[in-house]
N, C-alpha and C positions, 0 to 999 in steps of 0.2 A: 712549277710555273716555267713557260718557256723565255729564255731569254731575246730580250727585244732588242735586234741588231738597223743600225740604218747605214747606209751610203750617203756621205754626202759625195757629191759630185759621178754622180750614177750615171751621168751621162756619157764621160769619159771613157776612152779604152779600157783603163785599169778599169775604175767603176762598174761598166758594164761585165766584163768579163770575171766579175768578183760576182756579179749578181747572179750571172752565169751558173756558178758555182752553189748559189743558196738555194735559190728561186725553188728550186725539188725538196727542200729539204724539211721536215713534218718536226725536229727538234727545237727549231727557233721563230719568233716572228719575225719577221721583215718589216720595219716599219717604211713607208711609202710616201714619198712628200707629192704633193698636187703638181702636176707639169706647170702649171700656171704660177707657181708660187716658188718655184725650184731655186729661184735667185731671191726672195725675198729673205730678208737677215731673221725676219722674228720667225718666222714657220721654222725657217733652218735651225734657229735659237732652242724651238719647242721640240723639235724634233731631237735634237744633241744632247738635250736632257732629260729625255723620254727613255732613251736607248742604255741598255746595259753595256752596249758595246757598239761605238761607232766607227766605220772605217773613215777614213779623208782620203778622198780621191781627187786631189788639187794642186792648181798652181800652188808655188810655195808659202805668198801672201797671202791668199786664199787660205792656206792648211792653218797660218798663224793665227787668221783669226779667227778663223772657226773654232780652236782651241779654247781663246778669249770668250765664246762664246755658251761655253759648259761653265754653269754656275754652281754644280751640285759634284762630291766627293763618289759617286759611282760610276758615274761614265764609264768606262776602261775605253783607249782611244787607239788606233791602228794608223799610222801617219806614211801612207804611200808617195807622201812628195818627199823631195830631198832636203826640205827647211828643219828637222829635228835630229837627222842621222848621225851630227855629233855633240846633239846639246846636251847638258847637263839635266840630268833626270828622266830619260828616254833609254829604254832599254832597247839595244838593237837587235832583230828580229829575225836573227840567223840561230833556228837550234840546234842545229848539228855540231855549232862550235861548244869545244869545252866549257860546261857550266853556264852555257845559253839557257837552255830547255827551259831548267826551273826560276829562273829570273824571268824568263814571259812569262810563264805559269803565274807568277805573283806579281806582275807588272799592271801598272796603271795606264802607264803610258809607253807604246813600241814603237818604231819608227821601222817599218818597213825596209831591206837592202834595195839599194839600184840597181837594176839588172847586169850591167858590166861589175858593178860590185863584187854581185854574188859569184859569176865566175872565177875571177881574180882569187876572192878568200875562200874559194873552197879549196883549192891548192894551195894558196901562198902561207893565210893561217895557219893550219895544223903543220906547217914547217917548221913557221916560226914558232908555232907554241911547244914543238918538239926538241927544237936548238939545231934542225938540222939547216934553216935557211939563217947566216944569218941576222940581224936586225937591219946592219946598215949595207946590205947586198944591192949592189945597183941596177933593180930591176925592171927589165922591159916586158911589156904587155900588150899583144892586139886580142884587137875584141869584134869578129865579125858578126853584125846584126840583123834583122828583119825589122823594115821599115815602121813595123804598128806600131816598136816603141818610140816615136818622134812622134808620136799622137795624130787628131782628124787631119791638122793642116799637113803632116808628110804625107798621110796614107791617101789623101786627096791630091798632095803631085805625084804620087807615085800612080795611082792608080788615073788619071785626067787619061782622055783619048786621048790629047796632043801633047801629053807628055814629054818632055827635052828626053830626046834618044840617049843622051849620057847618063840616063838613070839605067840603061839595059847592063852599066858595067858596074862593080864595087863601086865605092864611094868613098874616099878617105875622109872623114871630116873632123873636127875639133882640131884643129892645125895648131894652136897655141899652145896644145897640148895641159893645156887647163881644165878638162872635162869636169862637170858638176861630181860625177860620183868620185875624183879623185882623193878629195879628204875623208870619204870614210874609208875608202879601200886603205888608206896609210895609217887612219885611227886603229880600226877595228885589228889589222894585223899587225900593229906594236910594230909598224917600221917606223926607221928614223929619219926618211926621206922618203918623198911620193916615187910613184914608178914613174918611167919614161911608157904613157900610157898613147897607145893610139888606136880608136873604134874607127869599123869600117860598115857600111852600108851597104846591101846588097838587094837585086831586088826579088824576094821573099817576103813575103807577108810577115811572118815569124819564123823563130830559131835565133839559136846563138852559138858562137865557139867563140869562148874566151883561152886564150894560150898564155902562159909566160914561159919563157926560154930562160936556161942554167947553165952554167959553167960548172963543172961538178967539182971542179978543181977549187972550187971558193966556197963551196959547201963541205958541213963541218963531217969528216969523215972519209971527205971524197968518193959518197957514193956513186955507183953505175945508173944510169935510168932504172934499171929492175927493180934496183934495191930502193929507190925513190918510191915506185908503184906499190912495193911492198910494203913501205911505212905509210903511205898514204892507205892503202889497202886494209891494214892493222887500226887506223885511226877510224873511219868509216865502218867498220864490221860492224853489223847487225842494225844498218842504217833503212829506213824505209823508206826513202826518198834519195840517199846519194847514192851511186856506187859506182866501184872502180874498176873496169877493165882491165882482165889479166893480161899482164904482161905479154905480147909480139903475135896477140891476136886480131890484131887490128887489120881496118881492112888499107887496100893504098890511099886511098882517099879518107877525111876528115870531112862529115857534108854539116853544115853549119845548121841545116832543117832536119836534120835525121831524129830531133826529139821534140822537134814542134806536135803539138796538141799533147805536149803529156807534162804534169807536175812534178816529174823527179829530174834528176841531174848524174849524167854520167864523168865523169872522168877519166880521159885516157893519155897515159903513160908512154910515150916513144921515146927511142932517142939509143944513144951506147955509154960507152966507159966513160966517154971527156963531155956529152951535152945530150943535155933530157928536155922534151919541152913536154911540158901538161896542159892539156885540153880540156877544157869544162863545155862540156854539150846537154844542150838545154834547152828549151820556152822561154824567149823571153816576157812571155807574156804568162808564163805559166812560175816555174821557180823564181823567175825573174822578175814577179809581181804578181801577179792576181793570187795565183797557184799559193804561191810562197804566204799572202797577207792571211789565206785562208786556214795555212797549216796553223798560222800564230793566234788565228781568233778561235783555232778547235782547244789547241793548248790553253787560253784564256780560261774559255769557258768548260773546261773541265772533259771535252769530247775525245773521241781517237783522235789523232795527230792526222792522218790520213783521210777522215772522213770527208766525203765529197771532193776528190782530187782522184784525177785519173794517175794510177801509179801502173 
């Protein structure tokens, strides 16, 4: 029997771009709520415990209580907002990290990474789980974006005729430097203090380059950038979704869209003897969410990892 998956919140960027991803596919049903009925609590009730597997594609109140609203022990639940990413009994939804994989495999409940997230720990993790970064390292982080992840209301000033001309240039924004994805970025990599994190807006549809920049001289060993690449390189081998960029093949430029429309993740390694900085280039709509929710609901339910995700 095939397994019966729903979207709540299908209308959404994530949502949509998650259905994106099923919509072709002959191994599962899709279950399908009435446009008329999309906001109603009991249809959405009937439908969440209908589904062997339901993604939440929502505000964060919204993801809460839609949860509230599974009364039955099979669901298995895929949580795309950032309301579960450090709660207690939520497995988080990065497999690449050490002894991920099979804790989604056997999870009830994932919580989706944030797209600036998943940039961040794909470098910053496997340092710290190495001991080459380490724990209480005072780390700065930008993160340049495609406007789709601010969801309909950015991509709508972004895209208006009379659009404010100030959208033609980056955008720094979260000034407070309190971004939502920053407590999982600090949970998930075992640091002891959040980064000095700053996203930037640009205008692209999608893409991302996440960076953190090093002082090598404060990492354990005093590695060169190469030697960096090369443990990150050794950590990733035989990945089907990340991979690492050999060493001083890079081009002069770093283009923040260069992996838009695709579900994997590159990382690349510059820098010399005294300061490295690593780059994670990417979809934010892809690894950075839809892409990424999909690899976790193939792992769920027992599929390739890769199935239905452009690699």
């Amino acid at each position: 029997m095939k397994p019966k998956v729903y979207i709540d919140g299908k209308e959404g960027t994530t949502g949509l771009q998650i259905y994106d991803r099923l919509a072709g596919r002959d191994d599962i049903e899709l279950l399908l709520i009435d446009e008329a009925k999309r906001k109603d609590t009991e249809e959405r009730r009937k439908l969440l415990n209908a589904a062997d597997l339901a993604f939440l594609c929502l505000p964060d109140a919204a993801a809460i209580e839609a949860v509230s609203l599974i009364e039955n022990d099979n669901t298995r639940v895929i949580d795309a907002s950032t309301a579960h990413r450090t709660a207690e009994g939520w497995v988080y939804g990065f497999p690449e990290l050490t002894g991920a994989r099979q804790r989604i495999k056997l999870a009830k409940r994932v919580a989706n990474p944030g797209c600036h997230a998943t940039g961040f720990l794909s470098s910053v993790a496997p340092l710290v789980q190495l001991g080459v970064l380490p724990k209480d390292y005072p780390l700065t982080c930008y993160s340049l974006t495609g406007y789709s992840g601010g969801g309909k209301k950015l991509i709508a000033e972004y895209e208006a005729a009379d659009r404010d001309g100030l959208l033609d240039a980056p955008n720094i924004y979260a000034l407070s430097l309190q971004h939502k994805h920053i407590p999982e970025m600090t949970a998930v990599a075992g640091l002891t203090a959040p980064p000095v994190f700053s996203p930037i807006l640009g205008d692209v549809y999608k893409g991302m380059a996440t960076a953190i920049l090093l002082h090598n001289r404060l990492l354990r060993g005093m590695p060169a950038a190469e030697e960096v690449q090369e443990v990150l390189a050794g950590y990733y081998e035989g990945s089907a979704l990340i991979s690492v960029a050999p060493f001083g093949g890079e081009k002069p430029r770093i283009a923040a869209a260069e992996w838009a429309g695709k579900d994997t993740l590159k990382l690349v390694v510059t820098g010399n003897r005294e300061q490295t900085m690593v780059t994670a280039v990417f979809d934010n709509l892809g690894k950075g969410a839809s892409g990424a929710a999909v690899q976790n609901m193939n792992l769920m339910l027992g599929f390739d990892e890769t199935k239905g995700l452009a690699v």
